[in-house]
C-alpha positions in Angstrom: -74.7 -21.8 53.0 -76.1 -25.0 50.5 -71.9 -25.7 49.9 -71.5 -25.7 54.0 -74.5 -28.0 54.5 -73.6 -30.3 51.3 -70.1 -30.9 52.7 -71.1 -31.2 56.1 -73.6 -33.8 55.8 -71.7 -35.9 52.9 -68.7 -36.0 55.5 -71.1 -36.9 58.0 -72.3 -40.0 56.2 -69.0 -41.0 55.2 -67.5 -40.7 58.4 -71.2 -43.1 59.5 -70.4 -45.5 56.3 -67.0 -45.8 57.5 -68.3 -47.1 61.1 -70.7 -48.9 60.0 -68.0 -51.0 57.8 -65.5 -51.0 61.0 -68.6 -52.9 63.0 -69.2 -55.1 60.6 -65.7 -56.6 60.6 -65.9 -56.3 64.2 -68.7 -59.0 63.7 -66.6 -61.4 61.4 -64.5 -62.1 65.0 -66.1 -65.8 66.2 -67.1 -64.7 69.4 -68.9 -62.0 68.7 -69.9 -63.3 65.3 -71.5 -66.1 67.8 -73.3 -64.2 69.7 -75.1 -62.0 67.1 -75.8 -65.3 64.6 -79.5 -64.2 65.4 -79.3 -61.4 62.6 -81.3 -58.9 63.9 -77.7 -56.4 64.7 -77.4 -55.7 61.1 -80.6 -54.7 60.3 -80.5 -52.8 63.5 -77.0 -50.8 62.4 -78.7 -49.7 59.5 -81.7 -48.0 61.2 -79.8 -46.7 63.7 -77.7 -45.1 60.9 -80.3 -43.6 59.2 -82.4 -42.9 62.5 -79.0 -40.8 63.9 -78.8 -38.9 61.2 -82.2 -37.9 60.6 -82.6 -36.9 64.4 -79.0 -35.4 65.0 -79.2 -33.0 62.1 -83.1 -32.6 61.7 -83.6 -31.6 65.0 -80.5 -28.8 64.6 -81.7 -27.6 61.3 -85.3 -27.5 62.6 -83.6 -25.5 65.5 -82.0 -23.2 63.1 -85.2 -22.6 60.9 -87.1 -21.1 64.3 -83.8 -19.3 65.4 -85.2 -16.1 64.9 -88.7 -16.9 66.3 -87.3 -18.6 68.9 -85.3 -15.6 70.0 -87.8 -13.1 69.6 -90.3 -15.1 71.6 -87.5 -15.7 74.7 -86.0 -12.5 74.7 -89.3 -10.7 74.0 -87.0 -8.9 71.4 -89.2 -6.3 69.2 -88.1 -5.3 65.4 -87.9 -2.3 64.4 -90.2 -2.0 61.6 -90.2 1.7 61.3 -88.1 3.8 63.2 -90.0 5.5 66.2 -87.3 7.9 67.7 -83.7 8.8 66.7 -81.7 6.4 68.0 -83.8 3.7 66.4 -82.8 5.4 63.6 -79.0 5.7 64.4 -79.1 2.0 65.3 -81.1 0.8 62.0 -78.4 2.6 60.1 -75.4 1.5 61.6 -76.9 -2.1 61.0 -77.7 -1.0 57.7 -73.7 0.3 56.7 -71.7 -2.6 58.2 -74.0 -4.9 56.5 -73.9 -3.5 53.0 -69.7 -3.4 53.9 -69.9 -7.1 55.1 -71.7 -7.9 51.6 -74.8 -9.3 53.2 -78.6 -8.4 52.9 -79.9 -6.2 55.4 -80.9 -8.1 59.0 -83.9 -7.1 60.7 -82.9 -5.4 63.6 -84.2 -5.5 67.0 -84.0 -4.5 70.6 -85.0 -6.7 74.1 -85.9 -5.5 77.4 -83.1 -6.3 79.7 -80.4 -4.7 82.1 -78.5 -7.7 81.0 -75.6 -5.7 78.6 -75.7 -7.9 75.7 -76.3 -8.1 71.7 -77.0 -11.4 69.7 -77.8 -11.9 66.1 -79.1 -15.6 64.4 -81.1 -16.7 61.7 -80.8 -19.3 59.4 -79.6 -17.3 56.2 -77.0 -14.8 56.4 -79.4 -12.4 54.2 -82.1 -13.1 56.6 -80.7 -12.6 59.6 -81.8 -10.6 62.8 -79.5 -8.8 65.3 -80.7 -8.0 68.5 -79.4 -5.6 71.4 -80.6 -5.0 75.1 -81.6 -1.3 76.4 -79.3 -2.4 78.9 -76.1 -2.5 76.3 -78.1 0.8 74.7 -78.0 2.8 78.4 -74.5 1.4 79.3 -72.4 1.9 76.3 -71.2 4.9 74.2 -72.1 5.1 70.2 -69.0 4.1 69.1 -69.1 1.0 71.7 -72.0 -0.1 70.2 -71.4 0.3 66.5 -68.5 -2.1 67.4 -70.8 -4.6 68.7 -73.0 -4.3 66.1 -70.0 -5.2 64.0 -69.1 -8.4 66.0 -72.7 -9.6 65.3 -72.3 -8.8 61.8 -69.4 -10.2 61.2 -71.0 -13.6 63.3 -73.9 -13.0 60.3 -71.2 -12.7 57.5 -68.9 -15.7 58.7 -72.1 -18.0 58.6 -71.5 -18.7 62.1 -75.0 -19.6 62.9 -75.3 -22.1 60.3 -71.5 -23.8 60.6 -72.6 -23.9 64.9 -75.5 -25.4 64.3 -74.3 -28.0 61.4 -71.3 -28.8 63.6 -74.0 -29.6 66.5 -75.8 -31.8 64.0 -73.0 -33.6 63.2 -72.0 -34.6 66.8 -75.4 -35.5 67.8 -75.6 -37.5 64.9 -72.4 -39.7 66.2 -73.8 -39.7 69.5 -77.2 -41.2 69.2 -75.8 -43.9 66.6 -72.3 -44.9 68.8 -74.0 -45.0 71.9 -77.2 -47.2 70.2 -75.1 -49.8 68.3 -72.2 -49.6 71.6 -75.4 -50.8 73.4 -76.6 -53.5 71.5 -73.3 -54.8 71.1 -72.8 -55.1 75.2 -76.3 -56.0 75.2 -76.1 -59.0 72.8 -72.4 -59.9 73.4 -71.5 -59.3 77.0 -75.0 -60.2 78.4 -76.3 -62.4 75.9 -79.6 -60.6 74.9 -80.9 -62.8 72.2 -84.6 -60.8 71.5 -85.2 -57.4 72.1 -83.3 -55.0 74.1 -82.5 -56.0 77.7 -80.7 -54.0 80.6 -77.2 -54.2 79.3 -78.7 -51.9 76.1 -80.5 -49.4 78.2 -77.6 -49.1 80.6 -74.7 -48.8 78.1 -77.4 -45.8 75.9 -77.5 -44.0 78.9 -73.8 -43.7 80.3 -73.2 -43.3 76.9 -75.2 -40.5 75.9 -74.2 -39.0 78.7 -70.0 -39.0 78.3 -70.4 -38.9 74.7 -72.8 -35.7 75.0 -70.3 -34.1 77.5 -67.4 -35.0 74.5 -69.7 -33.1 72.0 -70.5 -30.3 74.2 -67.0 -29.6 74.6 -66.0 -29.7 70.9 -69.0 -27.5 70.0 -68.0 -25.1 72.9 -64.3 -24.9 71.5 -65.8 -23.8 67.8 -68.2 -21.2 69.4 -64.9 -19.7 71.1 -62.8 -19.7 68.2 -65.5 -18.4 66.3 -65.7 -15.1 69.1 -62.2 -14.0 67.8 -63.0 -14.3 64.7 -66.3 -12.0 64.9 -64.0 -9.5 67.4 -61.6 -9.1 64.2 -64.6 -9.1 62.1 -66.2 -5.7 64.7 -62.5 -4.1 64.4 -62.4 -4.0 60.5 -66.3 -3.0 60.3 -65.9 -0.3 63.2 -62.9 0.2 63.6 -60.0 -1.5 66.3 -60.0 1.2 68.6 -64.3 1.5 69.2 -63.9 -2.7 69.2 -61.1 -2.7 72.0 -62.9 0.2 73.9 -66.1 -2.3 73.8 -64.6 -5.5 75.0 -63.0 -3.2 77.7 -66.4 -1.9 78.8 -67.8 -5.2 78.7 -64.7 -6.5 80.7 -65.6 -4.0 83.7 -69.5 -5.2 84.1 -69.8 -7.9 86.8 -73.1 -9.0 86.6 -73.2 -12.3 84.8 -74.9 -12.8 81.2 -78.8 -13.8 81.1 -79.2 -14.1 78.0 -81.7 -17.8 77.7 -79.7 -20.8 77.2 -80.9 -21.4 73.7 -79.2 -17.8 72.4 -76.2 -18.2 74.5 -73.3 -18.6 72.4 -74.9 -15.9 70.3 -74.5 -13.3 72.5 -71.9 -10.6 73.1 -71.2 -11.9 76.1 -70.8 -15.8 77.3 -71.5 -17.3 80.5 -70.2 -20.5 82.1 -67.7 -21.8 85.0 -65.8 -24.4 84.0 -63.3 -23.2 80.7 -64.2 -26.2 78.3 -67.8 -25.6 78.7 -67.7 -21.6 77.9 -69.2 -20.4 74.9 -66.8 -17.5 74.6 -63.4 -16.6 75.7 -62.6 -14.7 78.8 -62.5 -10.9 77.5 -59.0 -10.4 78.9 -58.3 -12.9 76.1 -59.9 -11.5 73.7 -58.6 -8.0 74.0 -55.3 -9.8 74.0 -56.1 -11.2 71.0 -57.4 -8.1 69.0 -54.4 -5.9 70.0 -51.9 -8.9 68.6 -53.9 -8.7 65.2 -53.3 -4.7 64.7 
């Protein structure tokens, strides 16, 4: 996890030290040189720089930190401390095998009460990591259905999906608050001559930027959290077993009712929601059966 997070966030400041440099020639051009002689952009590029960067990724990684609380408290997921009946049992030791075959510490595992047919698994460090699943998933599916999903999540836990999601989020949010600030101030101070201060060409340009650039970022994140559903569906098959992984994303491809999962554990689910393809958090399943019988 520390080498992911090192070389996300030292590529992340390079990539910020890089467009901070490509401003500042932008400001050697007369014109615009002219209309910031005041001084106050530069300073202002550097706070921005740092201020970017210790939202974008501190609000992710504080995100990540209270996954598991987080999901718990939305879900009203319960852990299974000690097992109560056999079928807890079952389900804490088929948790238990594909972990110890994944090489990762044991995840606390849990189940939610919902009709919604769904599993999820999160948590900030793959040894620490909880996997959930809904009595609905437990009532509709046979054992060998859900030992593949239990896989899938394992194999999110394994991949360090969580972490890589929620560094990649950092990241883009990161460029967005900065671009969209220092866009602004430019217009601001350039086009509409703002000496002092922000004035309405600042706010206006922030906002209609935050908003494409956030729809941008949205989109590349959703494009990870698909490709990263294949991966976790190959991931189920070698755990489980191909057959008891297709024979779950078939029974999963028959239910109608859309996911409810809350939006917060969304792309951690089993099962995605969404219209619109670019903004899905996970492929159709007709894809991803597709997909899984290629790889056999």
């Amino acid at each position: 996890m520390f080498k992911r997070v090192a070389l996300l966030v030292l590529t992340n400041f390079a990539v910020m030290i890089i467009l901070s440099a490509a401003l500042e020639a932008l400001t050697q051009i007369p014109a615009v040189e002219d209309a910031l002689s005041d001084g106050e952009f530069d300073t202002e590029i550097y706070f921005w720089l740092v201020a970017a960067a210790f939202f974008g990724f501190g609000g992710a990684f504080i995100s990540l930190a209270l996954s598991k609380t987080i999901a718990r408290m939305s879900t009203g997921a319960q852990v299974i401390a000690q097992p109560r009946s056999e079928g807890e049992a079952w389900l804490v030791g088929v948790v238990a095998r594909h972990a110890q075959n994944a090489g990762i510490g044991m995840p606390e595992v849990a189940t939610y009460p919902s009709d919604d047919v769904n599993a999820f698994a999160t948590g900030m460090f793959r040894n620490k990591a909880l996997v959930a699943v809904s009595q609905g998933l437990l009532q509709s599916m046979t054992p060998d259905e859900i030992e593949a999903v239990l896989g899938h999540e394992i194999a999110h836990v394994a991949n360090g999906d969580m972490v890589t999601l929620t560094l990649i989020q950092g990241v883009l949010n990161t460029f967005v608050i900065f671009l969209s600030r220092v866009i602004g101030l430019l217009v601001d101070k350039v086009v509409f001559r703002q000496r002092r201060g922000w004035g309405p060409g600042y706010y206006l340009t922030v906002f209609l930027l935050q908003l494409v650039l956030g729809i941008l970022a949205t989109i590349i994140v959703m494009a990870f959290s698909r490709w990263r559903e294949y991966r976790a569906d190959a991931g189920g098959a070698r755990l489980a077993g191909p057959q008891k992984m297709m024979a779950a994303l078939s029974r999963l491809r028959a239910i109608t009712a859309p996911a409810h999962l809350p939006a917060q554990m969304r792309a951690f689910g089993i099962r995605g929601g969404g219209v619109l393809a670019l903004f899905r958090s996970h492929p159709p399943l007709e894809k991803r059966l597709e997909r899984l019988a290629q790889s056999r």
